[in-house]
N, C-alpha and C positions, 0 to 999 in steps of 0.2 A: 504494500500500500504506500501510495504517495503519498506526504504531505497536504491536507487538505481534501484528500478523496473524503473521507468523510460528510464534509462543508457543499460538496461537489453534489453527494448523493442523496443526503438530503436535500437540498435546492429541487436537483431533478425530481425525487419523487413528489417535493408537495404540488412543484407544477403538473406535477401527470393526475396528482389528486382531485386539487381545483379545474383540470380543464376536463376530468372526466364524464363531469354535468355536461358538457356543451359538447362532447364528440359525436360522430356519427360512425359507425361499421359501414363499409362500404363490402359490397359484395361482387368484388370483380377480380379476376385472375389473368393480368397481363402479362409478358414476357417484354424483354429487352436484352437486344445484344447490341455491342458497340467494340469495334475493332478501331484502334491508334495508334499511328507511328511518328516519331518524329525521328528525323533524319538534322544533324549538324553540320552545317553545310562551313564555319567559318567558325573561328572565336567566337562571331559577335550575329551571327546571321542562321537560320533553320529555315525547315519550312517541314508542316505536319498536314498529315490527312486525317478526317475523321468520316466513316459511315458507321452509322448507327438503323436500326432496325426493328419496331416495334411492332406489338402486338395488339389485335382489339382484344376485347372480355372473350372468357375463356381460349384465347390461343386460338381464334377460329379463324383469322385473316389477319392480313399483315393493314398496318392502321397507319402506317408511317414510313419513308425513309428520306435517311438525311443522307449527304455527301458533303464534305467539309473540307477544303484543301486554303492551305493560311502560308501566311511568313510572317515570321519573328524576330525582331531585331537585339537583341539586347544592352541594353544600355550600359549595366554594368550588373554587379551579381546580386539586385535586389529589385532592378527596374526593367520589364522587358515589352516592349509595344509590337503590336502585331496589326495585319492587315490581311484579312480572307471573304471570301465566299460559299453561302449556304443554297443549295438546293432541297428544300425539301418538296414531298408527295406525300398529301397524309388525305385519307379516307376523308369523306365528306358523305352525309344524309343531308338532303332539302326537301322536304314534305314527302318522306319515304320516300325517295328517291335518290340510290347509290351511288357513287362516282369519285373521281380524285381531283384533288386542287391543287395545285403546284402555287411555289413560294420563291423568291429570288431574292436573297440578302449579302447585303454588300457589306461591311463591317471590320471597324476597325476599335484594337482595344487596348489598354494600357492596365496591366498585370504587374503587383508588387509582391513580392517573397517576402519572409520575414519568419523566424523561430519562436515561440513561446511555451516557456515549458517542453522543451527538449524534441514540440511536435513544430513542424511546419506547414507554416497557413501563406496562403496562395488569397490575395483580395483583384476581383477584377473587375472590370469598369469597360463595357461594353456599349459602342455607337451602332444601332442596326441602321441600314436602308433598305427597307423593304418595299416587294413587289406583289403584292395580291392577287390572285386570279379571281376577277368576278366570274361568277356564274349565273348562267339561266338556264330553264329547261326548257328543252326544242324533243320534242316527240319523246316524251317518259323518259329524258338524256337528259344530263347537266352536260352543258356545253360551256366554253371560254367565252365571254364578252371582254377581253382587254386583262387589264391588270392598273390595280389601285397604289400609289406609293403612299406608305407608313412608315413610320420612324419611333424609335423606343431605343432608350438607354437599360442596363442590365447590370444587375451588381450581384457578382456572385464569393463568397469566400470560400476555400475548400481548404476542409484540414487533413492533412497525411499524417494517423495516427500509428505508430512501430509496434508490431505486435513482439518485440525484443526491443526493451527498454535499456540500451546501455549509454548511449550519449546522443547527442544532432542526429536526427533520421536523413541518411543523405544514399543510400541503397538497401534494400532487401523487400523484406514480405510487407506489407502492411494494408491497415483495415482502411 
């Protein structure tokens, strides 16, 4: 036990306590896979791909797929800006009525590292330019009318926790 787990655990449970009145059970059983590479092209420069691949309820149809290809600059060992493009195709219903919508995102993002508590947390800060597919229905079809530009910023933090606590997580297994 660390320092503080204690302080830790309980926090976590009375939150799970108090918000147990207001949860909801959801009853649905998706999947997701997601394959990443990232390839180091320089000291200071990469470039990574991402697809990913999701599922609708119960596993019965594929609900999604993204294609992600980016470059990464680094600024130096805590600052790294990046600039890519998203394709996704994700399942659409319109008055019972099945089909796909494709998405076009342009996006560029600025990613800070940083250590606490021996885990490392990744904070990132996402510009989309997005491409909308409008849809209509032409003969019991969802068909293309154009595509919509939207725009949304995106803040995500991710922590890489060592399932082997010996000092800085900088290679192996973790959760």
């Amino acid at each position: 036990m660390y320092p503080g787990m204690k302080l830790h655990t309980t926090i976590t449970l009375l939150c799970c306590m108090l918000a147990s009145g207001r949860l909801h059970a959801q009853n649905q059983f998706n999947g997701w896979v997601s394959i990443s590479a990232a390839v180091k092209k320089s000291k200071r420069t990469g470039v990574r791909g991402d697809i990913q691949v999701r599922s609708s309820d119960q596993i019965k149809q594929e609900q999604s797929f993204t294609l992600q290809p980016s470059f990464d600059f680094r600024l130096n060992n805590k600052w790294t800006v990046s600039a890519g493009y998203s394709f996704v195709d994700s399942r659409k219903t319109v008055n019972m009525i099945n089909g796909h919508i494709l998405e076009h995102r342009a996006w560029e993002q600025v990613s800070f590292y940083h250590t606490w508590k021996r885990n490392l947390l990744r904070h990132r800060l996402r510009f989309e330019q997005r491409w909308l597919e409008k849809l209509h229905i032409v003969n019991n079809k969802l068909k293309n009318n154009g595509f919509e530009p939207a725009y949304r910023f995106r803040y995500n933090i991710r922590g890489i926790v060592p399932l082997a606590r010996d000092s800085v997580f900088k290679k192996g297994i973790y959760a």
